[in-house]
N, C-alpha and C positions, 0 to 999 in steps of 0.2 A: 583500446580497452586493455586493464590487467588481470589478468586472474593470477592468484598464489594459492598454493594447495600444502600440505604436508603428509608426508609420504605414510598411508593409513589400507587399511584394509577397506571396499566401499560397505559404508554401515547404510543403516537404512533406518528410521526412514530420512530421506535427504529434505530438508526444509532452506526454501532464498527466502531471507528475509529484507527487504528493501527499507535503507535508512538505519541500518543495524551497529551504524557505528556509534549512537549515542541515544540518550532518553529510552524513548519505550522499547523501540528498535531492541539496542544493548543488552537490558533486561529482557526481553524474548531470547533474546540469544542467550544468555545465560541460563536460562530455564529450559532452553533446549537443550543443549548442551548437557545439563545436569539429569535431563532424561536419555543422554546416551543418541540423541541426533547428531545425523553430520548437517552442521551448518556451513550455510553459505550466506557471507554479509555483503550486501552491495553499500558501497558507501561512494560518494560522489569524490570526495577528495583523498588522495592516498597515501597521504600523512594519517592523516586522521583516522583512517580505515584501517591500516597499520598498526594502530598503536589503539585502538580497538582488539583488533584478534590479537595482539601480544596484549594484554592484561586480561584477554576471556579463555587463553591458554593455561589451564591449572598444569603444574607440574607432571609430566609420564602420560599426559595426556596428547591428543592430536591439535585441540584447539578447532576455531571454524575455519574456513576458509576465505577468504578475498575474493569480491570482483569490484574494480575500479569501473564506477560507470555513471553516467550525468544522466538522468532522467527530464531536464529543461528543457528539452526540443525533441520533433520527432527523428531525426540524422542520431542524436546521440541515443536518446532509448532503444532504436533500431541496434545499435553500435553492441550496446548493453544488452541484450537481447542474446547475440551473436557471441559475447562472452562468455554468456549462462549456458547457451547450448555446447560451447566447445567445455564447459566448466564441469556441466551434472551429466551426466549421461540419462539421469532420472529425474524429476522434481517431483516430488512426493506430497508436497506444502508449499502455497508461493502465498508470503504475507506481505503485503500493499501497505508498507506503514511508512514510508517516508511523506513528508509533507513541508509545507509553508506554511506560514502566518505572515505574509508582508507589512509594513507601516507605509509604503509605496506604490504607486503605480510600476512595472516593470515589464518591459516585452521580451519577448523572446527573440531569438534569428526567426522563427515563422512568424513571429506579430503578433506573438500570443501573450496573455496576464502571464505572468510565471507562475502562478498560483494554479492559475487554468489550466496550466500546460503539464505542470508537476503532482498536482492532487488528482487531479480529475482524467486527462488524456494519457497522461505515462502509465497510469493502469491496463486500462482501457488498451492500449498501444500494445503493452507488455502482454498482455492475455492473448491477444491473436499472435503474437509473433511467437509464443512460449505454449501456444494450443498445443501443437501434437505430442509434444513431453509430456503434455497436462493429462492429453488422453489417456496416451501406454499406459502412464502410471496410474489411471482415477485418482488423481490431486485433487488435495482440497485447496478452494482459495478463500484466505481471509482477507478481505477488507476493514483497514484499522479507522473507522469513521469518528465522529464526535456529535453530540447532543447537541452540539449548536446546528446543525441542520437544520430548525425548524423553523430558524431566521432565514434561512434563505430563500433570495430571487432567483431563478435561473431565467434569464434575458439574452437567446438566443443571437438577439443580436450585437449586442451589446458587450454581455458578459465573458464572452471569449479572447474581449482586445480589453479589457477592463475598462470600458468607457463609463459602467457606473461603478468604476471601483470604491471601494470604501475600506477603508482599514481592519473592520471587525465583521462586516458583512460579506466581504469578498470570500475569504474562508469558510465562513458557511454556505455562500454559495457553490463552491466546489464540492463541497462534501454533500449538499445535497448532488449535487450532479452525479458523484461515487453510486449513491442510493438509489437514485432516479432508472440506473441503469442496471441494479441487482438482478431485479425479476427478469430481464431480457439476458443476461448473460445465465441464469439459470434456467432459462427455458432453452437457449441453445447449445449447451451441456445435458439437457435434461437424460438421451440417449448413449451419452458419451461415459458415462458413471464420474463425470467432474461434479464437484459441489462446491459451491460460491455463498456465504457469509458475510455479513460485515457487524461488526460490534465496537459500541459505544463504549473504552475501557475505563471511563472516569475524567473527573478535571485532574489533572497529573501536573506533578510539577516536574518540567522538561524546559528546557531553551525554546520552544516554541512559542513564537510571537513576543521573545524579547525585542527592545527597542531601546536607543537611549532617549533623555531628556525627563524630565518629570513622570511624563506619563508612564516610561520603563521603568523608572524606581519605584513608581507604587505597583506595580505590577509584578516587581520583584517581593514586595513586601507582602500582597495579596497572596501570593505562589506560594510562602511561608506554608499556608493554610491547607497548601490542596495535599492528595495523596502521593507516593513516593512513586516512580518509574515501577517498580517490582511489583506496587498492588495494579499498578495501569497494564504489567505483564500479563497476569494471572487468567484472566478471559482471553486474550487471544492464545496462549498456548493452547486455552481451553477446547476455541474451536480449532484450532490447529492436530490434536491430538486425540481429544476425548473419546473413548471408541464407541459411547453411548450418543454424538451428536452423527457417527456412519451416515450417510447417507439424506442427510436434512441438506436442504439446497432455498436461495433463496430468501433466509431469513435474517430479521435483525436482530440484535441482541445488544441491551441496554446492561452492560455486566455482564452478568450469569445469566440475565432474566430474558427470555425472547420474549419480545414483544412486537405491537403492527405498530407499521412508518405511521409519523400525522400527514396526517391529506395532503399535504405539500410534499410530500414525497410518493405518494402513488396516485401520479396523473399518469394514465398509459400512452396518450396522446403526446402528453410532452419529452416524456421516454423514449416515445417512436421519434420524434423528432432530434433528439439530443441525440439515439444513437445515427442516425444518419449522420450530421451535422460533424459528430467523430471519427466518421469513417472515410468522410470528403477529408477531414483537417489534419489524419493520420494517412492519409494517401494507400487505404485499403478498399477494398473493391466487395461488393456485398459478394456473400458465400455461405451456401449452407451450410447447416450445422453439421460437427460431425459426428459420425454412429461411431462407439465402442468394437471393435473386430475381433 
């Protein structure tokens, strides 16, 4: 892993934004940025990640910061992990936005969907390995979800190797998974003063879930329509920053608007099950929660 910093006084408050090199990601960075945060962008590739924080670098300014790191397997999130804690000394905000949209089936080195393994368990992974930062600080965490959750299957057994992968459902299945597991990671922060969100920030038009062949070109042409990166910004900053949402844990949010999951998203039973199921596949070991000191 790489981290790149530029030599700054440490500002506060510190926000990782995952996936921050391009689409929504980018735009949150900007927005933080322009609220005087020290960012820090995790971007998978370090071309790309690169050449991100030099054009989110405004002139006399410090710019965010780099960490190069793959969120596809549990070896490399572990790895990422490991960069952030040598990177922040603090994490103040840790935003869950990087993602898939596959046209394929694809496994991982652990045998995992890539979708599975990048939407749903690099969070998931990321939160326990980035807890006790999360604690010192009372970090908030956003989860960047999408409205299509309500097509989703979660099929324990199935949907983790993507044996019913599907091109448009798969992705809602992981994001339902994101969801499935909100209220469990906000009941074991509950003492800790962390707060966990996740918000629905629009259909955006981002590079997610391009493809070629016909069916990508009209989907290119469809995207014409949606909303721009910047208005897809504007709620996660929201919960990222707002100082009227202090202390809300737990909740969704459809834009600005909180609202409750549809029932396909608050099964508790299937919750309990999904989080074990990620704690076998992330090779973590059950552990209480932790108290605030």
């Amino acid at each position: 892993m790489e981290t790149t910093r530029a030599g700054r006084p440490d500002p506060s408050p510190t926000v990782v934004v995952t996936g921050g090199n391009r689409g929504i990601g980018y735009a949150v960075a900007a927005e933080l940025l322009s609220d005087g945060c020290d960012v820090v962008l995790v971007a998978r590739d370090r071309d790309r990640g690169r050449a991100a924080q030099s054009a989110l670098t405004a002139p006399g300014t410090p710019g965010p910061r780099l960490v190069v790191g793959d969120l596809s397997g549990v070896r490399a999130v572990r790895a990422t992990a490991e960069a952030l804690r040598e990177a922040c000394p603090r994490i103040d905000v840790l935003i869950h936005n990087a993602g898939l949209w596959p046209s394929r089936r694809t496994l991982t080195e652990d045998g995992l969907e890539q979708a599975f393994a990048v939407n749903h368990l690099a969070p998931f992974l990321l939160n326990h390995e980035l807890e006790p930062l999360l604690v010192s600080s009372r970090a908030r965490v956003v989860q960047v979800g999408a409205g299509l959750y309500v097509k989703g299957r979660v099929d324990l057994d199935r949907t983790p190797a993507g044996l019913d992968f599907h091109p448009v459902r798969t992705y809602a299945d992981t994001k339902l998974c994101n969801l499935l597991l909100l209220p469990r990671f906000a009941e074991r922060w509950r003492d800790s003063g962390v707060t966990v969100n996740a918000v629905h920030p629009g259909v955006i038009r981002t590079g997610l879930g391009d493809r070629g062949g016909p069916v990508g070109y009209l989907l290119k042409i469809v995207k014409l329509l949606w909303k721009s990166p910047e208005a897809g910004a504007r709620p996660v900053v929201r919960l990222a920053l707002d100082e009227e949402l202090a202390g809300r844990t737990g909740r969704y949010f459809n834009l600005e608007q909180e609202e409750e999951v549809a029932p396909v998203a608050a099964d508790p039973e299937l919750a309990e099950r999904l989080w074990g199921q990620a704690l076998e596949l992330a090779g973590l070991e059950r552990t209480p929660p932790p108290v605030r000191r």
